[in-house]
C-alpha positions as CSV (number, residue, x, y, z in Angstrom):
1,X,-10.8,-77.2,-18.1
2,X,-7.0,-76.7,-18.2
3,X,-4.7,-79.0,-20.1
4,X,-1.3,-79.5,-21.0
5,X,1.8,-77.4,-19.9
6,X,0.8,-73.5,-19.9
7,X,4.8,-72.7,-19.9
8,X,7.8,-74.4,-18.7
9,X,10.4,-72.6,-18.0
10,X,13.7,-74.5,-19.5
11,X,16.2,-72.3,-17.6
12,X,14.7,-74.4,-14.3
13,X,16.7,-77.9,-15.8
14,X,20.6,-76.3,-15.4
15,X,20.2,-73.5,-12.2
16,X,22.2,-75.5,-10.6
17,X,25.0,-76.7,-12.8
18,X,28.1,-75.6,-13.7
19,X,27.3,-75.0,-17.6
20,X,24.4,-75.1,-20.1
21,X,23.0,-78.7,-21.2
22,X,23.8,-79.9,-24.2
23,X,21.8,-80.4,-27.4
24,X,21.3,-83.7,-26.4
25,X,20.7,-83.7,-23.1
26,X,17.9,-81.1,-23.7
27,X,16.1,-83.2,-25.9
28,X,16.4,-85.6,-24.1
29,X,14.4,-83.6,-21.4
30,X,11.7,-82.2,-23.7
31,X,11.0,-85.5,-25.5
32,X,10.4,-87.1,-21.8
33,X,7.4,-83.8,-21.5
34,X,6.1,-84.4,-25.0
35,X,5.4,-88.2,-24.5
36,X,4.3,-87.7,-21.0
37,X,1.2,-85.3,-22.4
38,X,0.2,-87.6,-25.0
39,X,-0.9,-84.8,-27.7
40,X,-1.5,-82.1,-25.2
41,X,0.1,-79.1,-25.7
42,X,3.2,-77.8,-24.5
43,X,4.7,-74.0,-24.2
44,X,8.7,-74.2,-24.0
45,X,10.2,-70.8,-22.7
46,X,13.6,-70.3,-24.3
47,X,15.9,-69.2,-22.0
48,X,15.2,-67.2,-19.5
49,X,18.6,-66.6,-17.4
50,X,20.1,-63.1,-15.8
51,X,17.9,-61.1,-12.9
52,X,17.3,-63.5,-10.6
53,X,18.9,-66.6,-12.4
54,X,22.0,-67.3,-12.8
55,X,24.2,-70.0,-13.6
56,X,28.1,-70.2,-12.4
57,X,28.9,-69.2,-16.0
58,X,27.3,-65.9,-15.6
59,X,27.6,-65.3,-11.6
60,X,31.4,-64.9,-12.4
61,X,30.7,-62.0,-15.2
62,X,27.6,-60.3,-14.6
63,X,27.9,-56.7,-14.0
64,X,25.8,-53.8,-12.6
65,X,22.0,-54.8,-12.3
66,X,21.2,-58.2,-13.2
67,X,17.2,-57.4,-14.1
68,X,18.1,-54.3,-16.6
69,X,21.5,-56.1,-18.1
70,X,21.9,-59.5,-20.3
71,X,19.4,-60.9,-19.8
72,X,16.7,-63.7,-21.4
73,X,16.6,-63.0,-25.1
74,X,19.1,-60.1,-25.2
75,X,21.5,-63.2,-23.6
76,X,20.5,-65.7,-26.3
77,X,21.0,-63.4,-29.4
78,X,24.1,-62.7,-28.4
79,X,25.3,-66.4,-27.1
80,X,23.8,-67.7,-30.7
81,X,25.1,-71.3,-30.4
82,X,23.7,-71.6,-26.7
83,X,20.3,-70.4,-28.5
84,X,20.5,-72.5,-31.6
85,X,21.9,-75.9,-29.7
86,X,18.3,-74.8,-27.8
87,X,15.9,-74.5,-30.8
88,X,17.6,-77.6,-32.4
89,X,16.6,-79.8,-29.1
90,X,12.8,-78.0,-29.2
91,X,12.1,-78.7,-32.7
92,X,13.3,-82.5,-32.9
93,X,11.2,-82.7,-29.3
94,X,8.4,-81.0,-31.4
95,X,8.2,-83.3,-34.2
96,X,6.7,-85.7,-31.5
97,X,3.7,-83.3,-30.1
98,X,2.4,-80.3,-29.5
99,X,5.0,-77.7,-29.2
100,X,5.0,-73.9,-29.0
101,X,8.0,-71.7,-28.5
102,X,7.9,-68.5,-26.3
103,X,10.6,-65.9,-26.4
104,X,11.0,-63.9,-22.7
105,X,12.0,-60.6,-22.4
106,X,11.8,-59.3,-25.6
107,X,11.3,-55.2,-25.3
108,X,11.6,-54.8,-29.6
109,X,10.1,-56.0,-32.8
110,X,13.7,-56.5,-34.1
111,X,14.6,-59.2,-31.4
112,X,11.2,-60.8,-31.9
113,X,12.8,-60.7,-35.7
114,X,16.0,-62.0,-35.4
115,X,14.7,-64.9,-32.9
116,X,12.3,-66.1,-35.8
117,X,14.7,-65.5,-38.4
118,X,17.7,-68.1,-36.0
119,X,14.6,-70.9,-35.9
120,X,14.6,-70.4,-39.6
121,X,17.8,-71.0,-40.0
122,X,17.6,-73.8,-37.4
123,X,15.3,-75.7,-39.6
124,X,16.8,-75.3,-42.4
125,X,20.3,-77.2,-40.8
126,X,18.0,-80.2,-39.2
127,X,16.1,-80.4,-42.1
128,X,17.6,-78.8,-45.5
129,X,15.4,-76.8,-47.9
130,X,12.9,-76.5,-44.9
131,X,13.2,-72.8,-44.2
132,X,9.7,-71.4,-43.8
133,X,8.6,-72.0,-39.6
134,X,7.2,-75.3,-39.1
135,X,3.0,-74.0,-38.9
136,X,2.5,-76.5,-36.4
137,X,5.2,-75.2,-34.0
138,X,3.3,-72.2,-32.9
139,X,5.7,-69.0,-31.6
140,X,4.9,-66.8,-28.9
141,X,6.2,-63.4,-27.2
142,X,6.4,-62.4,-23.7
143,X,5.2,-59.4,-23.1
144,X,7.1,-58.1,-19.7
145,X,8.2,-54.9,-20.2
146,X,6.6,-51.6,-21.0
147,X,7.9,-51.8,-24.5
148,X,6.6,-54.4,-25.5
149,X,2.8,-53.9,-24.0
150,X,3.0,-50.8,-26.2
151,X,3.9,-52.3,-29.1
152,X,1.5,-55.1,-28.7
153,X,-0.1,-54.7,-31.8
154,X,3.5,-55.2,-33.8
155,X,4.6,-58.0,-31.9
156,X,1.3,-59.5,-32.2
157,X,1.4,-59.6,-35.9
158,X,4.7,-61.6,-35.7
159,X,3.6,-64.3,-33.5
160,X,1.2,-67.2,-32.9
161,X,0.3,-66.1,-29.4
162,X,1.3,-63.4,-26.8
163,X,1.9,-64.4,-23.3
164,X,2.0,-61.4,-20.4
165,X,4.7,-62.2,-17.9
166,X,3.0,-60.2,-14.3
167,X,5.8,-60.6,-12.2
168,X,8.2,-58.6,-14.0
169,X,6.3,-56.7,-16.0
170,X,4.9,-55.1,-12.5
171,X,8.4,-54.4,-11.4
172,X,9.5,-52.9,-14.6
173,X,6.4,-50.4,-15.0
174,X,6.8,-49.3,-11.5
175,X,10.6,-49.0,-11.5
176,X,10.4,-51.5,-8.3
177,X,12.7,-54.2,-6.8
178,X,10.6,-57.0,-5.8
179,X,13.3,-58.7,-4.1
180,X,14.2,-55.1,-2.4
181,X,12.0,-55.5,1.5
182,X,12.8,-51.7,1.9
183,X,10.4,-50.9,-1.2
184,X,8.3,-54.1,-2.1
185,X,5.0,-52.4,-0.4
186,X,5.1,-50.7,-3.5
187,X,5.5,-53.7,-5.7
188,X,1.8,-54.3,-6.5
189,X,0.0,-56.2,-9.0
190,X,-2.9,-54.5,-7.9
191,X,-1.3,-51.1,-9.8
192,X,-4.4,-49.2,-12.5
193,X,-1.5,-49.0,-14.7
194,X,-1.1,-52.3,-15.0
195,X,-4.9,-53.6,-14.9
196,X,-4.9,-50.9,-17.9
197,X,-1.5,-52.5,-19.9
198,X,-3.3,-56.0,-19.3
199,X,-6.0,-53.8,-21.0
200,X,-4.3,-52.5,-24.3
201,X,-2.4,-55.9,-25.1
202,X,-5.5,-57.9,-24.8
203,X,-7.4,-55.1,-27.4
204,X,-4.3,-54.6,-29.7
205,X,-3.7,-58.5,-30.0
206,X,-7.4,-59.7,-30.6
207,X,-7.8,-56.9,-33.3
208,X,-5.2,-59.2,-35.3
209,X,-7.4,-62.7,-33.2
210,X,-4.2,-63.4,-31.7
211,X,-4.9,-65.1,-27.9
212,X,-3.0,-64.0,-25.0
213,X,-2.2,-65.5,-22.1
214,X,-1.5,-64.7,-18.9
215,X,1.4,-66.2,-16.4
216,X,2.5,-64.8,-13.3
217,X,1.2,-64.1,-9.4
218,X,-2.2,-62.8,-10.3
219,X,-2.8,-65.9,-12.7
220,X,-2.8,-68.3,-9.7
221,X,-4.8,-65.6,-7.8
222,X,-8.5,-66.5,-7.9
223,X,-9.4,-63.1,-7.4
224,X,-7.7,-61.9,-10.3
225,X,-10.0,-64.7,-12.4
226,X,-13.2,-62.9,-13.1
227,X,-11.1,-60.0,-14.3
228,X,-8.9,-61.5,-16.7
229,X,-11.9,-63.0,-18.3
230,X,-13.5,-59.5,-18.5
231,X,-10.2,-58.3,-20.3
232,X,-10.8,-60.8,-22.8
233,X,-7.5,-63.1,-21.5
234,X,-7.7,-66.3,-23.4
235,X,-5.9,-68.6,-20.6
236,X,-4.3,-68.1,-17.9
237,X,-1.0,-70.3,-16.7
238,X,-0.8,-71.8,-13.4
239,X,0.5,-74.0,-10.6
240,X,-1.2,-77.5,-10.2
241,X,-1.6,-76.4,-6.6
242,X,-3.3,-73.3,-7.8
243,X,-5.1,-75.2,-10.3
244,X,-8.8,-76.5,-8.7
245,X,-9.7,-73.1,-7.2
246,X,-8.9,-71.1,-10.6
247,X,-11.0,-74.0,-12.7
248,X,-13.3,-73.4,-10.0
249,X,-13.5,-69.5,-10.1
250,X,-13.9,-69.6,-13.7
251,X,-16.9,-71.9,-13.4
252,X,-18.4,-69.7,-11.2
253,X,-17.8,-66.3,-13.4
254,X,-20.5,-65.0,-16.1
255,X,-18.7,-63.4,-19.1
256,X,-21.2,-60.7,-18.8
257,X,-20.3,-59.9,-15.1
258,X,-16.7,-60.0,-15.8
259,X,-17.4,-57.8,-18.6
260,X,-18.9,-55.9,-16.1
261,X,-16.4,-56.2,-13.3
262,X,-13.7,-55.0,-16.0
263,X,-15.2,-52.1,-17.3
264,X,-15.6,-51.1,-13.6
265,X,-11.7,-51.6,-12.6
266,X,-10.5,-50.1,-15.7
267,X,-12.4,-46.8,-14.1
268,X,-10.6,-47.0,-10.7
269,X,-7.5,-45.4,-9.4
270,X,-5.8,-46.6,-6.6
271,X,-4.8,-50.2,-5.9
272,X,-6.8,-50.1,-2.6
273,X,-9.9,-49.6,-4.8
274,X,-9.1,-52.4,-7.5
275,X,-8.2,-54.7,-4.2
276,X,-11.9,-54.2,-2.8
277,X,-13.8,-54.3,-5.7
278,X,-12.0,-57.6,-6.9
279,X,-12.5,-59.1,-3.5
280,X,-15.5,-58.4,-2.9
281,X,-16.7,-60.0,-6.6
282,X,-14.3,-63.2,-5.1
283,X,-16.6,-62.8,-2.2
284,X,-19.7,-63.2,-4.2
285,X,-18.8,-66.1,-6.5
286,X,-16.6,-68.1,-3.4
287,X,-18.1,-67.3,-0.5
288,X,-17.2,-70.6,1.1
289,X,-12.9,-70.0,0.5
290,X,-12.3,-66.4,1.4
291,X,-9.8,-67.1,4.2
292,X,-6.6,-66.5,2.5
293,X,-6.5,-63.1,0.4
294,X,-3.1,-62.6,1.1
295,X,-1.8,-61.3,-2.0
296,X,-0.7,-57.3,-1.8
């Protein structure tokens, strides 16, 4: 069963305001989620502003391609007291409950680094002498770009968990605009490359028995389900309104058949033949709710 909040994306609180929150005013916000789940667990994305969110701060300055600039981590090492007034507001919120922290965007073990290395330092302000990570605050990694699914097995050593982010880490392995209608036919999450990325981060990262999640389009996709189990994906992060038929869809999948149904997608190579195949298992373990397979 799912519990908890699988990742919330802090960026989502200030879209529409003039400025970043303040210290306060974020903890304020995160407290309010951490007594709300009553122990439950909680994943708080730092940051994750440029591409396709921006703030009037950065609307005014950004330059050239929003999605390959300044972006999401790159942004917050380089804007350290936005980043730190951040971390400050997580960890008090986190003395409270369950709390992990995901970094987006990162493409290099060095940010991954310096990130861990700014909570440290964090700490060490709110709470002096106090600068080894807090254990129970638990530290995650998006893995979005290419870079990073190839170093898997380097980032994975760093962290708590690992986290794949679909949406843009389809775009970015096939060098297509999602936002672009000229091209988006070719945006597909139904791509063998990435069914085969999905592949290596889930092997490098449980060699080390670090989980991995996954967040995105094809996590509230119910034919995606029996797949990502097969993969060996520990949970998957989703909408409520997407929630019941994924429960659902798990409930109905065998771990041998999806070990089956994986092995058999891995061999494939088109996205018309992963699109079948995964339909038609949908079609075998929901039989009664296959009116609305939409997704390209």
């Amino acid at each position: 069963g799912g519990s908890g909040v699988g990742l919330f994306r802090s960026e989502y609180i200030f879209l529409s305001k003039q400025c970043f929150p303040s210290e306060e005013e974020q903890y304020l916000i995160y407290s309010r989620i951490v007594e709300r789940m009553k122990g439950l667990p909680i994943v708080i994305r730092t940051f994750d502003v440029g591409g396709d969110k921006l703030i009037v701060e950065q609307q005014a300055s950004h330059k050239g391609n929003p999605y390959l600039g300044c972006r999401a981590i790159r942004f917050l090492l380089k804007e350290r007291d936005i980043f730190k007034a951040q971390l400050r507001a997580i960890l008090r919120a986190a003395e409270n409950g369950k709390v992990s922290i995901l970094f987006p965007m990162v493409s290099d073990l060095s940010e991954l680094m310096e990130a861990k290395e700014i909570i440290a330092e964090v700490q060490d302000e709110l709470w002096p002498g106090k600068r080894k990570i807090d254990p129970k605050v638990r530290i995650g990694c998006m893995i979005e770009v290419p870079s990073a699914a190839l170093i898997a097995d380097l980032l994975a050593r760093e962290c708590d968990f690992l986290a794949i982010g679909t949406n843009d880490l389809v775009q970015y392995l096939l060098a297509v605009d999602r936002c672009n209608q000229a091209i988006n036919k070719l945006y597909t999450p139904m791509h063998p490359a990435l069914i085969r990325l999905i592949k290596l981060v889930v092997t490098q990262a449980s060699e080390l028995n670090v989980p991995v999640s996954v967040c995105g389009e094809i996590a509230g996709d119910p034919r995606f389900t029996p797949l990502l189990i097969g993969l060996g994906v520990h949970e998957l992060s989703v909408s409520l309104r997407n929630y019941p038929l994924i429960k659902q869809a798990i409930r109905r999948t065998s771990i041998i058949r999806a070990h089956e149904l994986a092995d058999e997608v891995v061999g494939l190579t088109t996205p018309d033949e992963i699109r079948e195949a995964l339909t038609r298992e949908y079609k075998r373990i929901m039989p009664e709710d296959c009116h609305d397979l939409t997704l390209n």
